[in-house]
MARFI-633959 format. One line per field, with one value per residue (C-alpha): residue number from 1; residue in one letter; x, y negated, z. Coordinates in steps of 0.5 Angstrom, whole numbers. Layout:
REM MARFI-633959
n = [NUM,...]
res = [A,...]
east = [X,...]
north = [Y,...]
up = [Z,...]
//
This chain:
REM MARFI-633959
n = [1,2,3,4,5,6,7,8,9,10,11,12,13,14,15,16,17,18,19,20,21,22,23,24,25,26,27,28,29,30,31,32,33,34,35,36,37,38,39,40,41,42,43,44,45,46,47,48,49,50,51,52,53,54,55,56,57,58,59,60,61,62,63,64,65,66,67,68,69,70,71,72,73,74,75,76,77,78,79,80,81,82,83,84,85,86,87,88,89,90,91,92,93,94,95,96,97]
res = [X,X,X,X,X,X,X,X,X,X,X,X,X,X,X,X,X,X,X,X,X,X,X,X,X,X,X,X,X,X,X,X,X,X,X,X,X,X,X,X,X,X,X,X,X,X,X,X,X,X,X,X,X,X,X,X,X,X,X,X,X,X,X,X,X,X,X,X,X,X,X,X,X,X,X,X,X,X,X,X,X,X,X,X,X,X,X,X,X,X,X,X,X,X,X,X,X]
east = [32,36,33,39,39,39,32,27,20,17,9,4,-2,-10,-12,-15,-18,-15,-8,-5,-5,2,5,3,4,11,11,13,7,7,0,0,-5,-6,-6,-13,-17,-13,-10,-6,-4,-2,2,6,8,11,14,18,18,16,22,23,29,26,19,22,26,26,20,15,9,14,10,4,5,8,1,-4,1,0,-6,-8,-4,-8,-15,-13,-10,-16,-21,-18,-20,-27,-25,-20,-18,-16,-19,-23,-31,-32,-34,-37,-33,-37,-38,-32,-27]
north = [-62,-57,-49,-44,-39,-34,-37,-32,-33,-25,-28,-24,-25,-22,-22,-30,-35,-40,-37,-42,-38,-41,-37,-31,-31,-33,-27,-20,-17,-11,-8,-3,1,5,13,15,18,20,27,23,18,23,27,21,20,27,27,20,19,24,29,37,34,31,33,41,39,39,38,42,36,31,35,34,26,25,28,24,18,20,21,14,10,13,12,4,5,7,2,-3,-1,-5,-12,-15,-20,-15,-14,-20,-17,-12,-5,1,7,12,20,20,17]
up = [-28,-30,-28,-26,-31,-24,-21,-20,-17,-15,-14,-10,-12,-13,-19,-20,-26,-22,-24,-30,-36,-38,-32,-33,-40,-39,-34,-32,-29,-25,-22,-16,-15,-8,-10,-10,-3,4,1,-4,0,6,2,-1,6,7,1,1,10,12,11,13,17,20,22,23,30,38,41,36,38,33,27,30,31,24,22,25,23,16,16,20,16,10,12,13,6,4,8,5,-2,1,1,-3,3,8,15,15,13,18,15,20,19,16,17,10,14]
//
């Protein structure tokens, strides 16, 4: 077998002992991490979707809507902190949320 020298493999994954140590050894590794609480996470929002252009126009609800869209997305950023798979153990919300 010869391998394209233009073969790329973009891998998502958590972390794991199972991942074969030769693979990451002859890898690029990025890790990305959430920004910390709902506040970071609302104004990373606003500042990279979120535009005045777009926000500042006719009907003056869109504001409020972009808002709570915010700060919804922001809340389930930061639920999933909890569990590393996701949704599938359940998690009461709490007085924090």
């Amino acid at each position: 077998m010869r391998p394209n020298v233009n073969f790329r493999l973009f891998l998502l994954t958590e972390f794991s002992d199972k991942i074969p140590m030769t693979l990451l050894r002859s890898s690029i590794k990025f890790i990305f991490e959430l920004p910390d609480g709902v506040k970071s996470t609302v104004k990373r929002t606003y500042n990279t979707v979120f535009t005045p252009q777009r926000s500042d126009r006719f009907p003056p609800e869109r504001c409020r809507l972009h808002f709570l869209l915010s700060w919804i997305h922001a809340v389930i950023m930061e639920r999933l902190r909890y569990t590393p798979t996701g949704w599938s153990k359940k998690y009461e919300f709490s007085e924090a949320d």
